[in-house]
N, C-alpha and C positions, 0 to 999 in steps of 0.2 A: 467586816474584816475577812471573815470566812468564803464570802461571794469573791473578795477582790483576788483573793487566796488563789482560787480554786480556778478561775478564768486566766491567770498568770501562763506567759507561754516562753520558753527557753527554745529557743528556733534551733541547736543543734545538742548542746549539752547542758541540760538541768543543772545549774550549779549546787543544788543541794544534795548532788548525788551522783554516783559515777556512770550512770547510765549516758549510753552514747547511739547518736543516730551510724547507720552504719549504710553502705549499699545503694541505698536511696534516699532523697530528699525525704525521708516519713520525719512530721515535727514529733519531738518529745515537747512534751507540756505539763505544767507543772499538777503534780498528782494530786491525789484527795488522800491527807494524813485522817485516818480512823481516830475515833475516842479511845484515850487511854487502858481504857477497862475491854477495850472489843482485841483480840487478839488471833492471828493464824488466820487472815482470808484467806478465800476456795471459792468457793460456789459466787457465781454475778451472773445476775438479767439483768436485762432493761426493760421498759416498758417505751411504747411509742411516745411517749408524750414527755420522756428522759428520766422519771426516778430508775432508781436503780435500788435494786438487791444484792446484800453481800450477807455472805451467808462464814461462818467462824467454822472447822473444820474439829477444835477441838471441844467446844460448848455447842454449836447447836444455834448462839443466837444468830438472829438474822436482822440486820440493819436495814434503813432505808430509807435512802437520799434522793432532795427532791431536786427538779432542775436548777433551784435557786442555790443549793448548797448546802439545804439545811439538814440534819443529821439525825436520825431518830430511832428509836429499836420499835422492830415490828414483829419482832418475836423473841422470846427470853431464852428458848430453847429447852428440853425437858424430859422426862426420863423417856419417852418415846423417841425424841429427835435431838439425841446428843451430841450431832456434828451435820454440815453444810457442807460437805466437798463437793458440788456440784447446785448448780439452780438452774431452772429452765421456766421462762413465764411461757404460760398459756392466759396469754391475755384476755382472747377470744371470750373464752369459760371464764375468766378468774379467779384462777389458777395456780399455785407457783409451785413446780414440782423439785423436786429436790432427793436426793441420796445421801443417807444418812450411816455411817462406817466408823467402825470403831478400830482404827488400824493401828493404833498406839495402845489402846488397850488400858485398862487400870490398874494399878499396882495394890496389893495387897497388906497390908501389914510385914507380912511375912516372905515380902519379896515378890511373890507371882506375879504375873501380869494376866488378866483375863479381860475376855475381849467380849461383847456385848454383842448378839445378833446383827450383823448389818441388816438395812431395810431401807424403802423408798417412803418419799410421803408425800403426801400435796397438803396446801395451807390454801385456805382463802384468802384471796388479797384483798378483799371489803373487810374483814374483821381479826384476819390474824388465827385465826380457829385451826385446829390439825382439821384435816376432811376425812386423809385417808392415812394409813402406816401399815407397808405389806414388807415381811419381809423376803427376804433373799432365799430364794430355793437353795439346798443342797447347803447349806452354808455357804454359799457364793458371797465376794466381795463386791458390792454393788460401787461401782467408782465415778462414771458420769454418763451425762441423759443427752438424748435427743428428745425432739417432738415431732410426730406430724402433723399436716393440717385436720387431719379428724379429731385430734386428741388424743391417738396414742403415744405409748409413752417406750422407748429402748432403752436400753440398760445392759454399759458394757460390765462383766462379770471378771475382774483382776485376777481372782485364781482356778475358775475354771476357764474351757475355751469357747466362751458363749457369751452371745447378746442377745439378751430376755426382749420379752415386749409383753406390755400392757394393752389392753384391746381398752380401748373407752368402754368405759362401766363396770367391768371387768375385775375380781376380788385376787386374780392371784397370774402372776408373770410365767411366762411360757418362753419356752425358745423360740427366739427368730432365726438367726443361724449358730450354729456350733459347727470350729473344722480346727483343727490338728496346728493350723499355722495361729490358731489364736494361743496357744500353750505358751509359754515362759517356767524359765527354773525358776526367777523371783516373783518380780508383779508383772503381771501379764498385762492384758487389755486394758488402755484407760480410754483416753479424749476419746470422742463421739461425733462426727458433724455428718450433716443428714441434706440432699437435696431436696428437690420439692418431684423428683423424678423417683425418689429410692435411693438412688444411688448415696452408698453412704463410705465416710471414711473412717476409719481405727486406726490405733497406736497402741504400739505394744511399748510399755513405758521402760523397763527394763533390757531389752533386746535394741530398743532404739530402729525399730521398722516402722513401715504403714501400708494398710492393707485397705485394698478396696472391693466395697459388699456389694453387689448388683444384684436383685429381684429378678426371678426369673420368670416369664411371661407363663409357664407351666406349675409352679411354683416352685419353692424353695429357695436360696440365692448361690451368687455363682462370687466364687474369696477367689479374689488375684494380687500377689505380693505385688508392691510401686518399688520399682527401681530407683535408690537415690543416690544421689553422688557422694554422700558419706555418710553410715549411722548416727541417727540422731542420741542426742545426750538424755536421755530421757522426755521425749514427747508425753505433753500432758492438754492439756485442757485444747479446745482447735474448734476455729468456725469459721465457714463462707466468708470470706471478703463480697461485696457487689461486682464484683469483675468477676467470680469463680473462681479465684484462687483461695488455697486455703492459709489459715493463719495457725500458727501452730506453737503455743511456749514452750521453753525445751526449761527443764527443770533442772539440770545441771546439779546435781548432788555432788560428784566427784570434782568437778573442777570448782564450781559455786559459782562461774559465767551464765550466768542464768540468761535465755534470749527470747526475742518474737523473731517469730520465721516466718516468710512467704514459700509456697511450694506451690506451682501449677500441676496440679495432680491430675487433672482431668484430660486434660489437651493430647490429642492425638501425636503420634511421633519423637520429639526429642526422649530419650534413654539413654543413662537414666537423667532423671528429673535434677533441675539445678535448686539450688536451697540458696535464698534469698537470707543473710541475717539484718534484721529493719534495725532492730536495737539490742544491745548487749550491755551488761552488768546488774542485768535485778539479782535479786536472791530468791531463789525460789519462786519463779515465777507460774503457776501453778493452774490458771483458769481465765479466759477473755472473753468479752461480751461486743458484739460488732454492730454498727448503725452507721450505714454509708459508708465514709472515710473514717470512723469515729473509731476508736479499740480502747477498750478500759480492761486491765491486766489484772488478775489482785496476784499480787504480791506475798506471800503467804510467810516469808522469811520463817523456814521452819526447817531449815536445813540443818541447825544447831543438835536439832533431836533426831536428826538420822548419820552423822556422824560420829561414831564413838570419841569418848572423850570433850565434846563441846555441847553435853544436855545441858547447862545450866547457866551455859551463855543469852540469857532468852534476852530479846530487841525490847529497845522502849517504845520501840513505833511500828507501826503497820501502816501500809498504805494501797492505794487505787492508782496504777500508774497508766497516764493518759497519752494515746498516740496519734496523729492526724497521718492520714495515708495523703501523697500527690495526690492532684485530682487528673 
């Protein structure tokens, strides 16, 4: 039931939901409803061979679905790694790195809300085991990871103006770059996506810009704002498409249009850059995992708790919402 589920494909509008193809032929397909008990996805990998990691934003645990559909917990989550808002497999190593935030914070008896060190971690993906748990210089917000091909690890930093990096082997994160245009009055830097050249792109989640980091052959990197045709609503999670464009969810708090974007951010000449919308209507669409033509969104519907006045509206479902790019 769950395989026939889960392969089901709605060619322009999912009828289970208002999500809408937009722009371009991209298929909506029918998504992966999560286990009752799993709530608020963030964090998704893939692995080559197709399970996938979803990682829970407000617990910590981390799910893990195989190509056939099937659904299983691969980590409970725990007072070291009490949220998922980000995953990144290092397959290579066996690996699954992840950033662990406490942005909502615990409420106290007495009303307070205190908020738990953010910190990064890696899990083994043969046994589920923590490997490592560093946290966040300076009190920085650790919000989402790149990887490179050695195994380092970046780390964009939400409230200061800096993207950390972990050197393989390496016990404690260092700046890669920090510059003045990564600042915000609210949350500053989030999504993260990395070429295989350096060349890397950020989102500033709140200001709704994108910046691009470039390595400089002398060292240090060289931050240049992307021109776009309109402020983004909240950019969050973003990675490479196979063509080089970049994929980008817009998190949409204020309106709750929650969307997937294309932006050719690389390409020499047009300015500024045109903003593709692929699809429209998630809620809170927050983080996506790319393979070929493939995009798996998680949907984090968690908009209710940053709205005043709709905390206690909480969803009875979460989902994995799936998109087929043209070929």
């Amino acid at each position: 039931m769950l395989k026939k589920f889960l392969y089901t494909t709605a060619i322009v509008v999912f009828t289970f939901s208002s999500i809408q193809s937009l722009a371009t032929p991209v298929r909506v397909l029918a998504p992966i409803e999560l286990p009752s008990n799993f709530q608020y996805p963030n964090g998704i990998a893939r692995a080559s061979n197709g399970t996938l990691y979803v990682g829970s934003v407000t617990s910590g645990q981390i799910l893990r679905i195989n190509p056939q559909g099937k659904i299983e917990s691969f980590f409970a989550g725990s007072d070291e790694v009490f949220a998922a808002n980000a995953l990144r497999l290092d397959e290579r190593r066996g690996i699954l790195w992840g950033a662990s935030s406490d942005f909502l914070g615990i409420r106290t008896p007495n009303g307070e809300t205190i908020r738990r060190p953010h910190r990064i971690f890696a899990i083994d993906t043969r046994t589920g085991k923590i490997l490592r748990v560093i946290l966040m210089p300076d009190s920085g917000f650790g919000n989402d990871i790149a990887l490179d091909e050695d195994g380092g690890v970046y780390v964009t930093d939400s409230s200061r103006p800096r993207i950390h990096y972990l050197a393989p082997g390496a016990t404690q994160l260092q700046i890669w770059a920090e510059d003045r245009r990564f600042s915000s009055k609210e949350i500053g830097l989030a999504g993260i996506a990395r070429k295989s050249d350096g060349t890397t792109i950020v989102g500033l989640f709140s200001a709704g810009e994108l910046l691009k980091v470039i390595p400089q052959p002398q060292g240090g990197v060289k931050v240049e704002p992307i021109p776009l045709a309109r402020k983004l609503e909240n950019p969050d999670g973003m990675q490479f498409a196979s063509d080089g464009r970049l994929l980008v969810t817009e998190g949409a708090i204020n309106s709750g249009k929650g969307s997937l974007l294309r932006i050719d951010v690389l390409s020499p000449g047009t300015q500024p850059k045109s903003i593709e919308t692929l699809t429209r209507g998630m809620e809170s669409p927050v983080n996506l995992t790319v393979s070929d033509r493939q995009i798996w969104v998680t949907e984090a519907r968690i908009r209710h708790r940053l709205v005043p006045g709709r905390e206690k509206q909480i969803p009875d479902r979460f989902f994995i919402r799936r998109f087929t790019l043209p070929s």
